[in-house]
N, C-alpha and C positions, 0 to 999 in steps of 0.2 A: 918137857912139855908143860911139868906145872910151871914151871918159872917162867914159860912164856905168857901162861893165863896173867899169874900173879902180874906182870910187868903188864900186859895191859890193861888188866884194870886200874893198876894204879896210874897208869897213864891219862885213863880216862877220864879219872879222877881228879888229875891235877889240871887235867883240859877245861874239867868241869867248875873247877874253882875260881879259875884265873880267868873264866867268861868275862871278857869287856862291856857287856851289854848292861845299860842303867836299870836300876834298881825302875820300876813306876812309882811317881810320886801320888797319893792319895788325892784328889781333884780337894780343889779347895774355893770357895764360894769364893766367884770377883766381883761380888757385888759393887758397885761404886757408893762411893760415899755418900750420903745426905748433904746435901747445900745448905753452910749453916747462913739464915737471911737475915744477922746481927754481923755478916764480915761483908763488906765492899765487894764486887765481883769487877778485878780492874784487866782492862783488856786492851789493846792494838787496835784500830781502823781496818778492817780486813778479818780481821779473827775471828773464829770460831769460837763460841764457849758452850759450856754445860752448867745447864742446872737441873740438881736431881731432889723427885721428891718420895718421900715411901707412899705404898699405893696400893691397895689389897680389892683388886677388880671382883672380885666373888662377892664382895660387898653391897656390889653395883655402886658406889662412891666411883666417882673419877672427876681428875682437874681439866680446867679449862683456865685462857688465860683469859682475863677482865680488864676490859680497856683496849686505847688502840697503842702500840708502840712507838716509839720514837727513839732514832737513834741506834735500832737493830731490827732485826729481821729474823722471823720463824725460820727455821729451815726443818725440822724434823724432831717429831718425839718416838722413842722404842721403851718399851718395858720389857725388864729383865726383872726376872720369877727369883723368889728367892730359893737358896740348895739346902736341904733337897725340896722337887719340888712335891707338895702334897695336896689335898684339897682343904682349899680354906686358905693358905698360905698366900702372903703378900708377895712385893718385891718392891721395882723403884720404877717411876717412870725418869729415862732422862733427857731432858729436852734440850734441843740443841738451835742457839740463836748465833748471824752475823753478826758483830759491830760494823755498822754502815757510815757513822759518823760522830766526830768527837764531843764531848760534854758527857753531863751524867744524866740520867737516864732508872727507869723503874719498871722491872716486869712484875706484876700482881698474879698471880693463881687462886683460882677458888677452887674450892674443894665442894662439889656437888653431890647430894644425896637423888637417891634413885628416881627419876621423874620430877626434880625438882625445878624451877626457873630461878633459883636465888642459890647462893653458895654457903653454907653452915660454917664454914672458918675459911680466911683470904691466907695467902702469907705475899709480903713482898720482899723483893729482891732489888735493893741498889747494886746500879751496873755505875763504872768511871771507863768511858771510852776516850783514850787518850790520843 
């Protein structure tokens, strides 16, 4: 009788060890990068691109873009919070434009303080739609 105990726990044991199941990996910020607007942003006739800027909304600071476009089209901006998230803590907003048609091309963002009608720092962004 003891040697059937001993046999299975050690059985159990070895069941216990040799689990296939992964280990979890600790979550890890996917922040997206910052858009650096000293590199060319070169894209397709069709394509989709992103431009990300960091962006801390508890501020009440948020971009807009200045001017009218040429040569792409808005399709959508989301902001992602940075990890963890805490109060006060920033993230990116990142905007996502068509190329509609070929040539180069400039998106501007301002950067507006709370109740403002004017932007306190611009950045631009050269687009090469090829």
């Amino acid at each position: 009788m003891k040697k059937i105990f001993i046999l299975s726990v050690l059985s159990i044991f070895i069941v216990g060890c040799a689990s296939s199941s992964p280990t979890p990996n600790p979550a890890s910020n996917t922040r997206p990068a910052i858009t650096d607007p000293f590199q060319p942003i070169e894209v397709s006739t069709g394509e989709t691109f992103n431009i990300v800027v960091a962006t801390n909304p508890s501020t009440g600071y948020h971009w807009e873009i200045i001017g009218e476009l040429s040569g792409v089209e808005f399709v959508s901006t989301e902001y992602t919070a940075d990890e963890p998230v805490a109060p006060g803590s920033g993230g990116v907003d990142v905007w996502t434009f068509k190329a509609v048609s070929s040539g180069e091309t400039q998106i501007t963002f301002g950067s507006y303080p709370p109740g403002a009608s004017e932007p306190d720092q611009t950045v631009t962004f050269n687009i090469v739609v090829k």
